[in-house]
C-alpha positions as CSV (number, residue, x, y, z in Angstrom):
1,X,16.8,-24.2,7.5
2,X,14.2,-21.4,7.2
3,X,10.9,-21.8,9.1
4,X,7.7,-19.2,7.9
5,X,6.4,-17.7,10.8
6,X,2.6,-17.0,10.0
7,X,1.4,-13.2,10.9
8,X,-2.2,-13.1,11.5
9,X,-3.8,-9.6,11.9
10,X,-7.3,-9.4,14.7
11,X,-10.0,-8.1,12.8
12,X,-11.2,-5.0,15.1
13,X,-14.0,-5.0,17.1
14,X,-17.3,-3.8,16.3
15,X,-19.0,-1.6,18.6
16,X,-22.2,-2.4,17.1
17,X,-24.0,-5.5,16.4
18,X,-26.3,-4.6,14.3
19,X,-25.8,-5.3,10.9
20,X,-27.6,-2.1,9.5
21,X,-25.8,1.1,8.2
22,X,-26.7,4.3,9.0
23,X,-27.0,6.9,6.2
24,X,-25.9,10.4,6.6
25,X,-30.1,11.5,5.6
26,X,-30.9,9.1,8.1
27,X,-31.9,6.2,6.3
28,X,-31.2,2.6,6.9
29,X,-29.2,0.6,4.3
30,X,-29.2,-3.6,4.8
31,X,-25.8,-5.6,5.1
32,X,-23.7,-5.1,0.9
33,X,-23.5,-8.7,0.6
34,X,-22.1,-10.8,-2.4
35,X,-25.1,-12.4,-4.3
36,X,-25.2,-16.1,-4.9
37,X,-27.0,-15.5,-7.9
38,X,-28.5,-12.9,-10.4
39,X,-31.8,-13.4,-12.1
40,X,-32.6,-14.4,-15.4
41,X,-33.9,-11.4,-17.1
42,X,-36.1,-11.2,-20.5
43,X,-33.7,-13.7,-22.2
44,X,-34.8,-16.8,-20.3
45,X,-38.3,-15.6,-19.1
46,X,-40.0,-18.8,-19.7
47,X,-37.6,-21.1,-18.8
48,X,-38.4,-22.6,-15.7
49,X,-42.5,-24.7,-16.0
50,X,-44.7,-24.3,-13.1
51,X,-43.6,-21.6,-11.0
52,X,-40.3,-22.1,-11.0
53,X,-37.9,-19.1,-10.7
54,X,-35.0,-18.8,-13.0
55,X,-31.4,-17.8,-12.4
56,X,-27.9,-18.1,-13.1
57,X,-25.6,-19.5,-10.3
58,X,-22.9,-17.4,-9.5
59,X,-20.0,-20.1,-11.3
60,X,-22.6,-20.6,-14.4
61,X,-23.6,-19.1,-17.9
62,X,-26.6,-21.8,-17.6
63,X,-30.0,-20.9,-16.3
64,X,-31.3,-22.9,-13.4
65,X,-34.3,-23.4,-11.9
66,X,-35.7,-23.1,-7.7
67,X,-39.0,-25.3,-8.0
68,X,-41.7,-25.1,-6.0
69,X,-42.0,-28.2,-3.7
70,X,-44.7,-29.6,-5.8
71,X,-42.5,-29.7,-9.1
72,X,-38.7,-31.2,-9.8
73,X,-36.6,-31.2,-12.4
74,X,-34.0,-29.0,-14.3
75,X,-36.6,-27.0,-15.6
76,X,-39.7,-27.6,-13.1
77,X,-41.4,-30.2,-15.4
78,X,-42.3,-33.2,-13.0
79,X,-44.9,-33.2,-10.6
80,X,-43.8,-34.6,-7.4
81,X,-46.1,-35.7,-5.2
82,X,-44.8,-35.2,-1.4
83,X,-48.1,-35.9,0.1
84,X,-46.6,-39.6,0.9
85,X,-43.1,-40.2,1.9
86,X,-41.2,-42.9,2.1
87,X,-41.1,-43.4,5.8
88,X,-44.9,-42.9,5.8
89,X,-45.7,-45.7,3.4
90,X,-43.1,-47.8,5.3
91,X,-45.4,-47.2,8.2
92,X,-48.1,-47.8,6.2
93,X,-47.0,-51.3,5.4
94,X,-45.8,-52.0,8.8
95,X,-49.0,-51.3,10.7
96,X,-50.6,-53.0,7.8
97,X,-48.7,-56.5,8.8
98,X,-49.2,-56.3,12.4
99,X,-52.9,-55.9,12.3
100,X,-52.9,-58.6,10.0
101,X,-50.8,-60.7,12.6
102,X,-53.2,-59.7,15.2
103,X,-55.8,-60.9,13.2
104,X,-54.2,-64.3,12.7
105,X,-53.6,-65.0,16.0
106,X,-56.8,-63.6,17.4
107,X,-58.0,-65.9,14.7
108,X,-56.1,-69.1,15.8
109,X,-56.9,-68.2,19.4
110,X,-60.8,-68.6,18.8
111,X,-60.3,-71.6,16.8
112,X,-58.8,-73.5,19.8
113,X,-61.1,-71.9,22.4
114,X,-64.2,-73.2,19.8
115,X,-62.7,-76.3,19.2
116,X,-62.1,-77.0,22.9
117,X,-65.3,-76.0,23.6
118,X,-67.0,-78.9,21.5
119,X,-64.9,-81.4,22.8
120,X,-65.7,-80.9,26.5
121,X,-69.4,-80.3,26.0
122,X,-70.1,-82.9,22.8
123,X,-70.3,-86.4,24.8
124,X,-67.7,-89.3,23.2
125,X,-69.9,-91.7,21.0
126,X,-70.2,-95.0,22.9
127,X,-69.9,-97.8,21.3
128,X,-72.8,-99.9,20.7
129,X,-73.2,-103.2,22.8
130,X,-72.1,-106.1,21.1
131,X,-74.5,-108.7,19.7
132,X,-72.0,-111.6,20.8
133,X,-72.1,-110.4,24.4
134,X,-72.6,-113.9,26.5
């Protein structure tokens, strides 16, 4: 039977955790990083509506579009409107039904308290004496 052994090599330590480089003319170069994306160029100037900015993902030969938060789409063409979101007009709709409970009951309350009122204060009608009364 032949068991594999995995060899793992420590990456070495770096002295210095800055992530800038240091030029020999004493200039500062930013991190060489691998881009995500590269722009659209001349070709596909237009693509993206409304402010949108064009580019090509890094596993793509199609443009795509970043939209700004007031626009969606594939190409930027709907207008969004964020200014309510769902948990807001849930809100909405439940403070709407509990005032209206409120209401109801506060409602109901009075009614009773009213209708109380009248009773104790509005004397019963007697009944008339009889005209047979001997």
């Amino acid at each position: 039977m032949l068991t594999v052994v995995p060899q793992t090599t420590e990456a070495p330590a770096l002295s210095n955790l800055s992530l800038t480089t240091q030029l020999s003319n004493s200039t500062m170069e930013g991190p060489r990083v691998l881009r995500l994306h590269r722009s659209c160029g001349d070709e596909h100037a237009n693509f993206c509506e409304n402010g949108g900015e064009c580019m090509f993902p890094q596993d793509s030969d199609k443009p795509f579009c970043i939209c700004p938060s007031t626009h969606s789409g594939t190409r930027c063409l709907f207008f969004s409107d964020n200014s309510r979101s769902l948990p807001e007009l849930e809100q909405l709709i439940g403070i709407s039904f509990g005032v209206l409970m409120l209401l109801i009951v506060l409602g109901i309350i009075f009614y009773f308290c009213a209708y109380k009122r009248c009773i104790k204060s509005a004397p019963l009608i007697k009944s008339a004496p009889s005209e047979t009364s001997v």
